[in-house]
C-alpha positions as CSV (number, residue, x, y, z in Angstrom):
1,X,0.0,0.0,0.0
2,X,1.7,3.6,-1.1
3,X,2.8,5.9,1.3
4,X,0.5,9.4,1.7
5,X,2.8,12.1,0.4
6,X,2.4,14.7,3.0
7,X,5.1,17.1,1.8
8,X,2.9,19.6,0.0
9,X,0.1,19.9,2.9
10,X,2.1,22.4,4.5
11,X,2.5,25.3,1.9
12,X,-1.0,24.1,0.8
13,X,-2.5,24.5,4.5
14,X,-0.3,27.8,4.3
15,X,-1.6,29.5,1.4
16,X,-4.8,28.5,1.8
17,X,-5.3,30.7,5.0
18,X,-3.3,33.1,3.4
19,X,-5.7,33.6,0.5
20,X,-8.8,33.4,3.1
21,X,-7.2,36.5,4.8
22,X,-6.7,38.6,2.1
23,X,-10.2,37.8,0.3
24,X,-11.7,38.7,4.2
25,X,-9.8,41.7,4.6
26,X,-10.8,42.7,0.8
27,X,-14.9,42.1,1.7
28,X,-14.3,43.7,4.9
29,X,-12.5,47.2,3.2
30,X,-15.6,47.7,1.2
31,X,-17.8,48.5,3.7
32,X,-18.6,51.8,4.7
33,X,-18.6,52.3,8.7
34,X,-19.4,55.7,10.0
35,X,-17.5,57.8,12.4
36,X,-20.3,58.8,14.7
37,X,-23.0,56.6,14.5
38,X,-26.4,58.2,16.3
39,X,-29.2,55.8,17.8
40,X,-32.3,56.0,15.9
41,X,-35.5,57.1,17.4
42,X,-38.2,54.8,16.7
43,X,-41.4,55.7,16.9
44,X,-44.2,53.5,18.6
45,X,-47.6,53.6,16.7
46,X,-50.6,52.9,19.2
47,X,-53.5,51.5,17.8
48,X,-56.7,51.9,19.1
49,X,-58.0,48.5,20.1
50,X,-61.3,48.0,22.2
51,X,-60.3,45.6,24.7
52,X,-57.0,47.4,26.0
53,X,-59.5,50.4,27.0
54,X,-62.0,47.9,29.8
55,X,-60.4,45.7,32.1
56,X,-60.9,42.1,30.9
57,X,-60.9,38.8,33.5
58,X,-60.1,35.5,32.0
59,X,-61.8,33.3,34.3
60,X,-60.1,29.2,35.1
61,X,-62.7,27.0,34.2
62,X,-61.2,25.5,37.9
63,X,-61.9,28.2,39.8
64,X,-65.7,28.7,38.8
65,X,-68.1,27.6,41.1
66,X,-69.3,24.3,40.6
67,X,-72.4,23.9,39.2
């Protein structure tokens, strides 16, 4: 049974992260990041729904009285 030749896996292994590194750093540069970035007020839109205006009681079918 041959022998695995295992000589190449280095500069392989090598360049491969290499090439990873540059493509990352490439994607990365493109981006545009700004210098003072501001939190965003969001504004909350309240609908108008019936049922928040009455208080509502959900009754346990358990804690009726028995019939």
């Amino acid at each position: 049974m041959p022998q695995l030749d295992t000589s190449t896996w280095f500069i392989t292994i090598l360049s491969m992260i290499m090439t990873l590194f540059i493509v990352f750093q490439l994607k990365i540069s493109k981006h545009f990041y700004p210098w003072n970035p501001e939190p965003k007020h969001a504004t909350s839109v309240k609908n108008s729904i019936p049922w928040e205006k009455k208080w509502t009681k959900i009754y346990s079918p358990l804690s009726l009285p028995q019939q």
